[in-house]
C-alpha positions in Angstrom: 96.4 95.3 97.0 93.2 97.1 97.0 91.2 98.9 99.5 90.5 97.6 103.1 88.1 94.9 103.5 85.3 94.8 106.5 84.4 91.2 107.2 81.3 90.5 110.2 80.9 87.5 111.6 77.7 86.2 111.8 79.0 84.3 115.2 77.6 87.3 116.8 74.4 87.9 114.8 70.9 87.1 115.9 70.5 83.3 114.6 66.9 83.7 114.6 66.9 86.3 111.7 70.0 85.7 110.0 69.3 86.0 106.6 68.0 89.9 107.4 70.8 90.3 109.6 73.3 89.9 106.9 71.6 91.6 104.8 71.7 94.5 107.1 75.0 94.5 107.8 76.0 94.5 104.2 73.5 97.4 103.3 75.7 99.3 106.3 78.9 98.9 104.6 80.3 95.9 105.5 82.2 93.8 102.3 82.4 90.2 103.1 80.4 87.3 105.8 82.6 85.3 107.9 82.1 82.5 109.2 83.5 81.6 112.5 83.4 77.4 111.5 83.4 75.3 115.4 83.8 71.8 115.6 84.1 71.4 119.8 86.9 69.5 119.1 89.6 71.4 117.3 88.0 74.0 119.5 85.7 73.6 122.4 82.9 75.2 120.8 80.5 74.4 118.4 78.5 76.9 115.5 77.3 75.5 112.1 78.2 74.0 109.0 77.8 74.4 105.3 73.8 73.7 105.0 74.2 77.9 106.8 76.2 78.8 103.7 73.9 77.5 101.7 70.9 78.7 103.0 72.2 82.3 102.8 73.1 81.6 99.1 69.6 80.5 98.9 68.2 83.7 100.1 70.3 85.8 98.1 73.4 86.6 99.5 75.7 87.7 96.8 78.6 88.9 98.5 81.9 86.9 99.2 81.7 85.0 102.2 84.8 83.8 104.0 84.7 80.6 105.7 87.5 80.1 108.7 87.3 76.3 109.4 88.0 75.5 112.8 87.2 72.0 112.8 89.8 68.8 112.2 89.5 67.2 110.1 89.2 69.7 107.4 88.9 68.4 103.8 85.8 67.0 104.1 84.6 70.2 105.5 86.6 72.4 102.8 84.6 70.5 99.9 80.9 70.9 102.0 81.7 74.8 102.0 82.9 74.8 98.2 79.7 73.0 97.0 77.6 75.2 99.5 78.9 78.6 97.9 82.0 80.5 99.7 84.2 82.3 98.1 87.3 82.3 100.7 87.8 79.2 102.7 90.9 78.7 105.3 92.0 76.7 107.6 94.3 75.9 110.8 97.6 74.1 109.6 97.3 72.1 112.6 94.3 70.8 112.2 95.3 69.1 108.6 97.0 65.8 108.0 98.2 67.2 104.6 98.5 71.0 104.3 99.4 71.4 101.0 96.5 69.0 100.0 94.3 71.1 101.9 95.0 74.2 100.2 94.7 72.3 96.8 91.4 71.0 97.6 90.0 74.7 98.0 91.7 76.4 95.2 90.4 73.0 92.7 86.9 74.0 94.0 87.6 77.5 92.8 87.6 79.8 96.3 90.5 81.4 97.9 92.8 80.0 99.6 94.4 80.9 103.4 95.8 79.6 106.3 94.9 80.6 110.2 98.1 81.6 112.4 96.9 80.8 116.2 99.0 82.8 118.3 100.9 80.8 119.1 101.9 79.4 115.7 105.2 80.1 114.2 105.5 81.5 110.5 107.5 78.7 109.4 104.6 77.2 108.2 104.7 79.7 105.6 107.7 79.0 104.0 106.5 76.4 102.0 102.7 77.4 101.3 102.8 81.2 100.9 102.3 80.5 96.6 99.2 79.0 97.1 97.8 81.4 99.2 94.9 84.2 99.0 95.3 85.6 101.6 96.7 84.6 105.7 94.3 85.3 108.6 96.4 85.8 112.0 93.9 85.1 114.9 94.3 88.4 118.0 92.9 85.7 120.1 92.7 81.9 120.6 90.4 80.0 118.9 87.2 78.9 120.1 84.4 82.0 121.4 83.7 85.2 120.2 84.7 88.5 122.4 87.7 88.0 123.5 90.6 91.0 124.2 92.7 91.8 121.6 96.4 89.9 121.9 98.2 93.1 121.7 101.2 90.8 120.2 99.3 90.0 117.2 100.6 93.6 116.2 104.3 92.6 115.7 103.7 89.3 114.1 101.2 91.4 111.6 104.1 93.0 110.5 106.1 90.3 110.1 103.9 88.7 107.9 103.3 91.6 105.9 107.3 91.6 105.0 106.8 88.1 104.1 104.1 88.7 102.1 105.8 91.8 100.5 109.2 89.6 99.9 106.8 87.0 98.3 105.1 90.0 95.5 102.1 88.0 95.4 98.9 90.2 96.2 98.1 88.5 99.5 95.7 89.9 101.7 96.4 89.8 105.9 93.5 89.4 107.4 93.0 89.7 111.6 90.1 88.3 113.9 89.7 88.5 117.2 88.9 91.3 119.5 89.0 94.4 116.8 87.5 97.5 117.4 86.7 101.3 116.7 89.7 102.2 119.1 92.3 99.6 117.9 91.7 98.7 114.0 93.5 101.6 112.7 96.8 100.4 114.8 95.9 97.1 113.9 95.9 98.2 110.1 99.1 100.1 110.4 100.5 97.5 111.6 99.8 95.5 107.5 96.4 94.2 108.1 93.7 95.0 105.3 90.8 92.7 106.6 89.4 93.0 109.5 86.7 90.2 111.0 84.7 92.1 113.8 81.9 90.0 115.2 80.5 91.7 118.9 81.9 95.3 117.9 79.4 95.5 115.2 76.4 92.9 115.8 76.5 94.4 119.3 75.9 97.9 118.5 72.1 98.9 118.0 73.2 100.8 114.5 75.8 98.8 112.4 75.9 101.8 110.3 77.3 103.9 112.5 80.2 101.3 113.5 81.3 100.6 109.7 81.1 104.1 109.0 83.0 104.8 112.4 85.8 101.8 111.5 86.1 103.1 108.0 87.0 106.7 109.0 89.7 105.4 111.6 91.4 103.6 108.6 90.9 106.9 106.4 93.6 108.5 109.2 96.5 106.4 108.2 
């Protein structure tokens, strides 16, 4: 697996300007856009849809962008995000009827394919849909808002999805979101995570520069 993957998401970005604001962030050093997908009633919030993902397509956004779908039901939602231009789409198991058909929807519509692990939700889900995945993204928090603390936990289940993905040998990335920092990504990387999704640690930060450069060299120490 290649090198370590810095993914913002534009939950904490300034709405108003958004198409500058990725732009910005990419320019800093940032690799991918995620997008934090609310429903208010898988979670009890609400962001955007696909007409976003579009729109930054439109613009001329070229770099991956990585859906998370937090919203139930998802397949309708999985082929609004294909047609509007992501790259990685994934979703909560719980929040689909039909997991396997989930996942076969997105990889049909040619994009990535992963799965969200709540904290709270056990690995088993894994044994029978780790082939037909991209990459897993383990949430450090629960669901729903953006800057929340860091579930130091997360840490120990990181690893053991990283021996599951190493007794799998498929090229899976392990993706974390939720309260990442400066002072905890490189633990949080040691750990077997290569993609990081930091939303209020970088969108917050008057030079976004400074952060990615600051996040990179942390990971440069392991």
């Amino acid at each position: 697996m290649s090198s370590f993957l810095i993914a913002p998401s534009i939950l904490s970005a300034d709405f108003a300007r958004l198409g500058e604001e990725v732009e910005t962030v990419l320019a800093a050093g940032a690799d991918v856009v995620h997008f934090d997908v609310m429903d208010n009633h898988y979670v009890p919030n609400l962001s955007f849809g696909a007409p976003i993902c579009k729109a930054l397509r439109d613009y001329g956004i070229t770099a991956p962008i990585d859906v998370h779908l937090m919203v139930t039901p998802v397949d309708s939602m999985i082929e609004q995000f294909v047609t509007a231009g992501a790259s990685m789409i994934s979703f909560h198991p719980e929040a689909s009827d039909h997991v396997d058909r989930s996942l076969q929807l997105i990889i049909e519509g040619g994009c990535q394919a992963g799965l969200v692990l709540n904290p709270a939700t056990p690995l088993s889900v894994l044994e029978h849909t780790i082939h037909k995945l991209d990459y897993i993204l383990l949430m450090s928090v629960n669901p729903g808002f953006g800057g929340q603390k860091f579930i130091e936990h997360t840490l120990t289940k990181i690893a053991k999805v990283k021996a599951l993905v190493d007794a799998s040998g498929r090229d899976i990335r392990i993706e974390v979101d939720g309260g990442i920092n400066c002072d905890n990504i490189a633990a949080i990387a040691a750990a077997g995570a290569d993609m990081f999704v930091a939303g209020s640690a970088i969108f917050n930060q008057p030079n976004y520069a400074e952060v990615i450069s600051t996040i990179r060299r942390n990971l440069a120490s392991l």
